[in-house]
ROTOR-499928 format. One record per residue (C-alpha): residue number from 0; chain; z, x, y. Coordinates in nm, 4 decimals, padded with zeros to 6 digits. Last residue first. Layout:
N
<pos NUM, unit A, w Z, u X, v Y>
...
***
This chain:
270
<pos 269, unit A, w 10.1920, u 12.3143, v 10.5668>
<pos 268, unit A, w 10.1695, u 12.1440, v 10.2168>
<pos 267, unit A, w 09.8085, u 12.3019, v 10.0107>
<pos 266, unit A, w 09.6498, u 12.0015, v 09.8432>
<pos 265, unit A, w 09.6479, u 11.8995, v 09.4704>
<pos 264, unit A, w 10.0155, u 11.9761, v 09.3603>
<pos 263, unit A, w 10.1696, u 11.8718, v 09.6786>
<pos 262, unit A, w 09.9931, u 11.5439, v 09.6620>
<pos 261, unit A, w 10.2904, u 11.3175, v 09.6622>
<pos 260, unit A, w 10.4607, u 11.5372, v 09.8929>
<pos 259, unit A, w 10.1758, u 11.3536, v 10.1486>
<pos 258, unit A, w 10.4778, u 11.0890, v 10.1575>
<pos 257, unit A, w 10.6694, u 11.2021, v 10.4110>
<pos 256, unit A, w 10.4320, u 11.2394, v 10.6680>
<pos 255, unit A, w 10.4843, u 11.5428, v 10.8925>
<pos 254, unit A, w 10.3848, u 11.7760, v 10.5973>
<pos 253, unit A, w 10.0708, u 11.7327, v 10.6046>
<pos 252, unit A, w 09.9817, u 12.0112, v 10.8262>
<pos 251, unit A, w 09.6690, u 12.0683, v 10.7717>
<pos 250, unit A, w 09.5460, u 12.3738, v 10.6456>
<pos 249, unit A, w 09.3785, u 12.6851, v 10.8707>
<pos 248, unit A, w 09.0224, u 12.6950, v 10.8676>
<pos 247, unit A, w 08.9153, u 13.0955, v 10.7392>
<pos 246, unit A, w 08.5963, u 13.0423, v 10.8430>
<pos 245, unit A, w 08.4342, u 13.2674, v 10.5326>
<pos 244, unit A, w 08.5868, u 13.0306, v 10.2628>
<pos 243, unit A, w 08.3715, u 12.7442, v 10.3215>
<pos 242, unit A, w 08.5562, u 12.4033, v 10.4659>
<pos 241, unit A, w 08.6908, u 12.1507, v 10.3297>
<pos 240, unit A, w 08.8345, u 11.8132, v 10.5690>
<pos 239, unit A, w 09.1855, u 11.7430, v 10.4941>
<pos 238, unit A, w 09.4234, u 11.4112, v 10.5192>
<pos 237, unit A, w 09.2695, u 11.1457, v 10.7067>
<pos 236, unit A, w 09.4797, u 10.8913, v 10.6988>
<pos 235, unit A, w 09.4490, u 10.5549, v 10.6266>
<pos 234, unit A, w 09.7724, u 10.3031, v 10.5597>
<pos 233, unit A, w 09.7218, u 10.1089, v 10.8674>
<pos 232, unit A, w 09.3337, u 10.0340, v 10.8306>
<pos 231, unit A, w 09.3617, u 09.7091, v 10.6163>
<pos 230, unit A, w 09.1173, u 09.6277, v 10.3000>
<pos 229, unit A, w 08.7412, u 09.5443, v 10.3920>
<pos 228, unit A, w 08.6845, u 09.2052, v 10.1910>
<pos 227, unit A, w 08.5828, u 09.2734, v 09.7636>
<pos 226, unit A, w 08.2263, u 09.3605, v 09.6499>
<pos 225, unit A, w 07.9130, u 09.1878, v 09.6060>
<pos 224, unit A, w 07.8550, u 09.1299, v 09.9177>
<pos 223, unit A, w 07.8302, u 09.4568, v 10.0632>
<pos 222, unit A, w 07.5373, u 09.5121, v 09.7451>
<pos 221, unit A, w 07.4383, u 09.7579, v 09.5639>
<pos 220, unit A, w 07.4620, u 09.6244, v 09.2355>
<pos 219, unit A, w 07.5377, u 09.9048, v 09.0094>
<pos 218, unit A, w 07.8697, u 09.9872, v 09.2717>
<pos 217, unit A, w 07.9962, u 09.6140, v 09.2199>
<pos 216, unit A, w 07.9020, u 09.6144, v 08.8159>
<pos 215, unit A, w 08.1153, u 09.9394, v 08.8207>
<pos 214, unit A, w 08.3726, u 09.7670, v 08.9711>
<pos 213, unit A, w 08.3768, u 09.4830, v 08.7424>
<pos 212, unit A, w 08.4096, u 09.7054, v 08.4741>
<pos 211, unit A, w 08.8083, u 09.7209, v 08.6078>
<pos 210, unit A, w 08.8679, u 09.3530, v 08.5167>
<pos 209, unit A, w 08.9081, u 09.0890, v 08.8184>
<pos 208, unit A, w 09.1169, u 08.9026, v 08.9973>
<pos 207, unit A, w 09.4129, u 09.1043, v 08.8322>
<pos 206, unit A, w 09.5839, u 09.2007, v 09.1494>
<pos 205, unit A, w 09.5013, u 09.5715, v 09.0642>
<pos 204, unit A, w 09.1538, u 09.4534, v 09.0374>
<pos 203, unit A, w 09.1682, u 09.3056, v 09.3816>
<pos 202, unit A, w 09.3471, u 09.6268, v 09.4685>
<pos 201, unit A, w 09.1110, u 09.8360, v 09.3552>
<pos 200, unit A, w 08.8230, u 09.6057, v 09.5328>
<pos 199, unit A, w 08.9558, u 09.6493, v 09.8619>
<pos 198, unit A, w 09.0532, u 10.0189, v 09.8401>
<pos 197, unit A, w 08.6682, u 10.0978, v 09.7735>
<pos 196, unit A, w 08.5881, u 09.8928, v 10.0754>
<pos 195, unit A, w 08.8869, u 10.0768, v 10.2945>
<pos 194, unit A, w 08.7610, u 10.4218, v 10.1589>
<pos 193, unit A, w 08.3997, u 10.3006, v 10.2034>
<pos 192, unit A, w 08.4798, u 10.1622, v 10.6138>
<pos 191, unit A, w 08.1879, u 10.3594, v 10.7351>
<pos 190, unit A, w 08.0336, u 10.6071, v 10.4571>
<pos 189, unit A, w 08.2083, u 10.8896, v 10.3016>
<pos 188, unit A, w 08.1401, u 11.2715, v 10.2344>
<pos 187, unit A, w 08.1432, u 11.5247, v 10.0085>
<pos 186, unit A, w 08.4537, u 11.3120, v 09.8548>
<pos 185, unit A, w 08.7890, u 11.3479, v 09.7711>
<pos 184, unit A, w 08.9961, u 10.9794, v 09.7601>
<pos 183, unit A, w 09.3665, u 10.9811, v 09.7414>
<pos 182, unit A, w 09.6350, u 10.6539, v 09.6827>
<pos 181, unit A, w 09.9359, u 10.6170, v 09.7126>
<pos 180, unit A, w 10.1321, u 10.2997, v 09.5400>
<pos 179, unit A, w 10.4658, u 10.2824, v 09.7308>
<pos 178, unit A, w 10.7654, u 10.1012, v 09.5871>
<pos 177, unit A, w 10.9399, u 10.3843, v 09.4226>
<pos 176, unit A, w 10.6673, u 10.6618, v 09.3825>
<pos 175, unit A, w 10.3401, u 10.5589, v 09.1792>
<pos 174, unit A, w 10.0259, u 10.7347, v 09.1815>
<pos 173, unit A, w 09.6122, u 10.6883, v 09.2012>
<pos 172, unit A, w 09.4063, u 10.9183, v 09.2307>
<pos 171, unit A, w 09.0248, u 10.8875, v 09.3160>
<pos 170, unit A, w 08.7950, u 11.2016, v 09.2070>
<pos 169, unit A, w 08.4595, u 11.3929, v 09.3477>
<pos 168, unit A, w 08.2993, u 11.1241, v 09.4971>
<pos 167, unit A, w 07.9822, u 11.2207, v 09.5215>
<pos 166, unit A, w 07.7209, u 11.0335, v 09.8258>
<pos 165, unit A, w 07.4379, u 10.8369, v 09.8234>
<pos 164, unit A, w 07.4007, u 10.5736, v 10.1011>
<pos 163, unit A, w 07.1771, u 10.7957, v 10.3373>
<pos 162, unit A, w 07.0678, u 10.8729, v 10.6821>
<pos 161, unit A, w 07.4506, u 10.7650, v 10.7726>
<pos 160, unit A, w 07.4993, u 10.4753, v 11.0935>
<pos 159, unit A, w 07.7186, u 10.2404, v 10.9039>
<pos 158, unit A, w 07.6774, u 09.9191, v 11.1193>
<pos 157, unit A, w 07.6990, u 09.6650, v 10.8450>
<pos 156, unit A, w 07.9721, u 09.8513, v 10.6770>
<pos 155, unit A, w 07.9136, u 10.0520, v 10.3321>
<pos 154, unit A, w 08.1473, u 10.0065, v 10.0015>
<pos 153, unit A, w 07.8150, u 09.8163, v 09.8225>
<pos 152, unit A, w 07.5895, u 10.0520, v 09.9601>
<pos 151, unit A, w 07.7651, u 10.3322, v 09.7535>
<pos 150, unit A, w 07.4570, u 10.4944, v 09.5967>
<pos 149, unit A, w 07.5755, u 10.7181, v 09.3477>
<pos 148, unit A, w 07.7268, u 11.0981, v 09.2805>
<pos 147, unit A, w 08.0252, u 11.0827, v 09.0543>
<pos 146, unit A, w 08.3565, u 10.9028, v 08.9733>
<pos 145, unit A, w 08.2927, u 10.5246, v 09.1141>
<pos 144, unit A, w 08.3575, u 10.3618, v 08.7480>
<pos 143, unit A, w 08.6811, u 10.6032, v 08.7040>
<pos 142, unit A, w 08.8232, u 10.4280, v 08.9933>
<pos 141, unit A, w 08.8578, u 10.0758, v 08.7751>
<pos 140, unit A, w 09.0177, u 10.2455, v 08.4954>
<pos 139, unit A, w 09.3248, u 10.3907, v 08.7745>
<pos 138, unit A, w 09.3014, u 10.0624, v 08.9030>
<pos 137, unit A, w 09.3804, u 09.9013, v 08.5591>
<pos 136, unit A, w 09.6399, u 10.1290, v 08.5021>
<pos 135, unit A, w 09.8132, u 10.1089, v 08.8045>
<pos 134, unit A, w 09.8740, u 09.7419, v 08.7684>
<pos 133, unit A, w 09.9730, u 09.5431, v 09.0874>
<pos 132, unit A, w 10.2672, u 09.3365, v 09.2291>
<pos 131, unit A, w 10.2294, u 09.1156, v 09.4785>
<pos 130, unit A, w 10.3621, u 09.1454, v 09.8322>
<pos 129, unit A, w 10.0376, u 09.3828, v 09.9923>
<pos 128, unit A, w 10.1203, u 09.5982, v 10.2296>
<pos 127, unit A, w 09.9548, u 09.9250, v 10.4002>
<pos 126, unit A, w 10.1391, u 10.1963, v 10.5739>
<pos 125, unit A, w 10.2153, u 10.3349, v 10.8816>
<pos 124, unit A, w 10.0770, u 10.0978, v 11.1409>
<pos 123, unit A, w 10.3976, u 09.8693, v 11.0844>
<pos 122, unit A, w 10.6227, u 10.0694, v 10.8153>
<pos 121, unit A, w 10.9688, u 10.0407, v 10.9733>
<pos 120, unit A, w 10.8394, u 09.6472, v 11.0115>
<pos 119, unit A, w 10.9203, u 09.6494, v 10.6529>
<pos 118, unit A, w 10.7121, u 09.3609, v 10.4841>
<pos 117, unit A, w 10.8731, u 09.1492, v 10.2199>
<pos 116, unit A, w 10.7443, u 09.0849, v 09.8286>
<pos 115, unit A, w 10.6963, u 09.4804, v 09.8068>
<pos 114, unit A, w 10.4010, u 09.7248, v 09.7482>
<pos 113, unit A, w 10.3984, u 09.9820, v 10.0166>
<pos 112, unit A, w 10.0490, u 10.1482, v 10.0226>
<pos 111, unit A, w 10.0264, u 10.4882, v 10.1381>
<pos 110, unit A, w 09.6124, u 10.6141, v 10.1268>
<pos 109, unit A, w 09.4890, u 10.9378, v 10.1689>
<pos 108, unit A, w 09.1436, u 11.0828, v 10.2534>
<pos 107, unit A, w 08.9901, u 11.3778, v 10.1773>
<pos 106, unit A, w 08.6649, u 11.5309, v 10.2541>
<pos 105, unit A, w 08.4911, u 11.7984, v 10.1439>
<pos 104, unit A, w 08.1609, u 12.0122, v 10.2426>
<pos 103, unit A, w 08.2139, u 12.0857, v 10.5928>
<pos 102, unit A, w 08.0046, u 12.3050, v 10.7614>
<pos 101, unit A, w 07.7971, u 11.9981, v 10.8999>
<pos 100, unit A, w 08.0903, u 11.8202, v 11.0647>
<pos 99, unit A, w 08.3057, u 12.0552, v 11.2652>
<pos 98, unit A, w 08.0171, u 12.3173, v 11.2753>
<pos 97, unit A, w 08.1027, u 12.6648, v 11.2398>
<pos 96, unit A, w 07.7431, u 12.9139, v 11.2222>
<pos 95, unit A, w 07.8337, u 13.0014, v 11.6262>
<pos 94, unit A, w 08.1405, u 13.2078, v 11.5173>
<pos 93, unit A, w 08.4877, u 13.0450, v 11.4874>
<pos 92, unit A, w 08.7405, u 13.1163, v 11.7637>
<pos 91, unit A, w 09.0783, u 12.9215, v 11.6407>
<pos 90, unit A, w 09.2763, u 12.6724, v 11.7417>
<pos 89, unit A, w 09.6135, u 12.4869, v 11.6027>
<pos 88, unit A, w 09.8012, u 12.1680, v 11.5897>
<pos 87, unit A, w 09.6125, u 11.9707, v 11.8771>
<pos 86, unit A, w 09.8792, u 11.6478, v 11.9247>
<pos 85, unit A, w 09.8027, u 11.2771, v 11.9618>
<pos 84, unit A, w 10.0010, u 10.9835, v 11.9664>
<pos 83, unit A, w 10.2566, u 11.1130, v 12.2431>
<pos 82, unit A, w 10.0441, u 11.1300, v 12.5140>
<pos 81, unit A, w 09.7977, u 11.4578, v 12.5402>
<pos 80, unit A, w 09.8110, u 11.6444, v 12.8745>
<pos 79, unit A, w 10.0661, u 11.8915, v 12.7581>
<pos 78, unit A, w 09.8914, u 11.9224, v 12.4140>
<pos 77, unit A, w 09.5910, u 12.0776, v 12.6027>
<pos 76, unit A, w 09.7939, u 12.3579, v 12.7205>
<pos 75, unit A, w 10.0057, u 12.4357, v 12.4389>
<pos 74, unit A, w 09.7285, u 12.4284, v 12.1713>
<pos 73, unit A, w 09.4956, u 12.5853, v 12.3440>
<pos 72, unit A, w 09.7041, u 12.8556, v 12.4844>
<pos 71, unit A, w 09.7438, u 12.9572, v 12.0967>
<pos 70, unit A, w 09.3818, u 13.1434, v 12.1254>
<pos 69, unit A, w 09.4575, u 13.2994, v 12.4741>
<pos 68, unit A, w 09.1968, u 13.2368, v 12.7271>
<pos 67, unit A, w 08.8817, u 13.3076, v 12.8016>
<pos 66, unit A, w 08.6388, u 13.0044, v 12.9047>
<pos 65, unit A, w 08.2878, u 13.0204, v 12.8321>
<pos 64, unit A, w 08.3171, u 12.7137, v 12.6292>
<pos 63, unit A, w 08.1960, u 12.5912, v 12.3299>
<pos 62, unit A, w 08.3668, u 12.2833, v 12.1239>
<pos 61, unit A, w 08.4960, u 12.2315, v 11.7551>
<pos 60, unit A, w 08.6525, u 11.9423, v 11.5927>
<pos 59, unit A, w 08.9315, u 11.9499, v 11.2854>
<pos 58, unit A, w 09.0473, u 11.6123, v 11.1366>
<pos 57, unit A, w 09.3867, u 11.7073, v 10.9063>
<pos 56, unit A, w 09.6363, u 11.4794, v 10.9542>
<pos 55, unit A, w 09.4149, u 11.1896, v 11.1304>
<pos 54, unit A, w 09.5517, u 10.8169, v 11.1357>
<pos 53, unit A, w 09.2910, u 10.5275, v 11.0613>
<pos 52, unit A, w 09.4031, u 10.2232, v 11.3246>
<pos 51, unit A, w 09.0375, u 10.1966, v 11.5101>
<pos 50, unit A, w 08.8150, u 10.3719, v 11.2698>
<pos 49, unit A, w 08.7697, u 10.7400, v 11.2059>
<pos 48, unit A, w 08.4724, u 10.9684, v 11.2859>
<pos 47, unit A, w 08.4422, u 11.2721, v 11.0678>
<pos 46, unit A, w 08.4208, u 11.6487, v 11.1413>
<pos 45, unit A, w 08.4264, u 11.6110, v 11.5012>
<pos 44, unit A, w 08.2316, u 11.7366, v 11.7676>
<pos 43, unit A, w 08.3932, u 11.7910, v 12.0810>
<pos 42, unit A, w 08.2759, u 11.8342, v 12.4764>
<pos 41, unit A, w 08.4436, u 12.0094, v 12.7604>
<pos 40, unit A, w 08.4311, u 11.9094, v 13.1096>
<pos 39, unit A, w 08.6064, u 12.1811, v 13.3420>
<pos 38, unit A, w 08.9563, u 12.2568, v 13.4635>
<pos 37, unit A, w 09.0340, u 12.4045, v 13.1212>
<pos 36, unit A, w 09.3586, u 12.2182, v 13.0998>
<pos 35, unit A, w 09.2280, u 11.8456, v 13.2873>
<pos 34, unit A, w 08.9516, u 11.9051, v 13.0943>
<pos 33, unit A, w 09.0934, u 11.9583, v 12.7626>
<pos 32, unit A, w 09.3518, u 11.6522, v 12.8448>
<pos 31, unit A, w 09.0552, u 11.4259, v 12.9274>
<pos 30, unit A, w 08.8311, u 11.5776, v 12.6233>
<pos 29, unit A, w 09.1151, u 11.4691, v 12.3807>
<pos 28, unit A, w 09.1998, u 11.1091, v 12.5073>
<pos 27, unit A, w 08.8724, u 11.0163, v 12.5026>
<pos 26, unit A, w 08.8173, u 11.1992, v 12.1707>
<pos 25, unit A, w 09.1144, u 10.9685, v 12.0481>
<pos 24, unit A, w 08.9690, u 10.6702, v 12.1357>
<pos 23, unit A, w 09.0743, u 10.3863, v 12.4637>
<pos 22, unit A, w 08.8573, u 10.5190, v 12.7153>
<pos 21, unit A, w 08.7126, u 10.1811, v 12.7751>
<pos 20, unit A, w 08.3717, u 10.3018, v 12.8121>
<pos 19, unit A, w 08.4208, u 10.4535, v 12.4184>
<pos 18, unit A, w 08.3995, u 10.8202, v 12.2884>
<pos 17, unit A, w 08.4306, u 10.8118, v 11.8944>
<pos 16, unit A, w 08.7606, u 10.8519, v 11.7405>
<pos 15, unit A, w 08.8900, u 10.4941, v 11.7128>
<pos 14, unit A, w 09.0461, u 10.1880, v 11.9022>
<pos 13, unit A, w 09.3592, u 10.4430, v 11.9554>
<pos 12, unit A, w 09.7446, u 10.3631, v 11.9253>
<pos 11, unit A, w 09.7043, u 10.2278, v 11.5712>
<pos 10, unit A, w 09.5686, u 10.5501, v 11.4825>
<pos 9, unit A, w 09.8399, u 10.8127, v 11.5583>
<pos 8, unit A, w 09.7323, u 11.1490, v 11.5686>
<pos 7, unit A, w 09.6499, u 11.4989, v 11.4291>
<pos 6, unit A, w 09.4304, u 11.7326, v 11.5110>
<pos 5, unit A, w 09.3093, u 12.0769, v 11.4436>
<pos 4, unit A, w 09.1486, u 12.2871, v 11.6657>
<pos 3, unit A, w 08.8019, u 12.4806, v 11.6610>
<pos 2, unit A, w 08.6170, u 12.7010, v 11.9569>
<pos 1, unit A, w 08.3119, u 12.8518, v 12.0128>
<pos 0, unit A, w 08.2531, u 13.1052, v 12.2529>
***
């Protein structure tokens, strides 16, 4: 039987998703408290692998087991061995055609970024910060560059481990509310650290550094080095990973971030 849950969890608690020595990640943390439930190993696949400090609102995983139990059981049982930072917020029996990360065909990520000459420490690990000011407009010219399918090797990490650099960004939004500046990418799919690359160089445009064609001279140019430093983790979440109709994934629950209100009119609130 195969089996799918959603999760959502803290990333500045975790070094990660993926499986370390240390035992520090998430999926660490996950398989321990589905073994310690199940009473036998079980092993995940995830839809997408976050970094040390990006939260998930929305990451879904599946696993197979032989195990029959009670579809909610899954939730309460595993959740009693999870700490704090991390909580499985539904499961469901797919058929053997589900695959966490090859079914999918969307991704979404958001970004919260408080814009302020001080720092709130209320917002440590929640949010990014930058204590300039910074013009919408001129992001919102910059992200129109990136619109489309391309070769993003200049938004890609030295260790990125995908077979290929091209991927199609469906849209970048970009929206004020009070002092926050949120941002949301949609995408087939994303490379390692391109949503903190690509929020790099909006911000440096933002900033006025440079003009918004610069960006599309960065993405033409494909080139890491080329572009603007890796922008902070804190303010990454992982908000929804599409799926096709016929699996029936339940939504994320977004609401339990204030701010994902934002996007109430582009992603389904639960």
């Amino acid at each position: 039987m195969r089996i799918a849950l959603g999760i959502q969890y803290d990333g500045a608690a975790f070094c990660g998703w993926q499986a370390q020595p240390h035992g520090k990640t998430v999926q660490d943390r996950l398989e321990h408290a589905l073994a310690e439930f199940a009473r036998v190993p079980l092993h995940t696949t995830v839809a997408g692998r976050t970094d040390t400090g990006v939260h998930g609102l929305g990451q879904v995983v599946h696993f197979d087991t032989d195990l029959e139990r009670e579809v909610f059981s899954w939730v309460r049982g595993t959740n009693a061995f999870l700490p704090p930072t991390v909580s499985v917020q539904w499961a469901k029996p797919m058929p053997d055609t589900f695959h966490a990360r090859f079914s999918a065909f969307e991704r979404t990520y958001y970004y919260a970024l408080y814009v302020h000459p001080v720092r709130s420490p209320m917002l440590a690990g929640r949010a990014g910060w930058i204590h300039t000011p910074l013009d919408d407009d001129a992001m919102r010219a910059a992200a129109a560059h990136l619109i489309g399918e391309h070769d993003f090797s200049s938004f890609r990490s030295s260790e990125c481990q995908s077979k290929t650099p091209v991927k199609h960004l469906y849209q970048i939004d970009v929206r004020r509310a009070g002092h926050f500046i949120h941002f949301r990418f949609r995408a087939n799919a994303f490379l390692h650290h391109m949503v903190r690359n690509l929020m790099g160089c909006l911000v440096a445009v933002g900033r006025g550094r440079y003009p918004a064609d610069w960006l599309a001279d960065v993405l033409a140019g494909r080139d890491r080095n080329l572009a603007a430093p890796t922008f902070m983790a804190d303010g990454l979440y992982l908000a929804h990973v599409g799926y096709p109709a016929e699996f029936a994934v339940p939504p994320a629950q977004l609401g339990s971030v204030p701010w994902s209100s934002v996007w109430a009119d582009l992603d389904p609130q639960s």
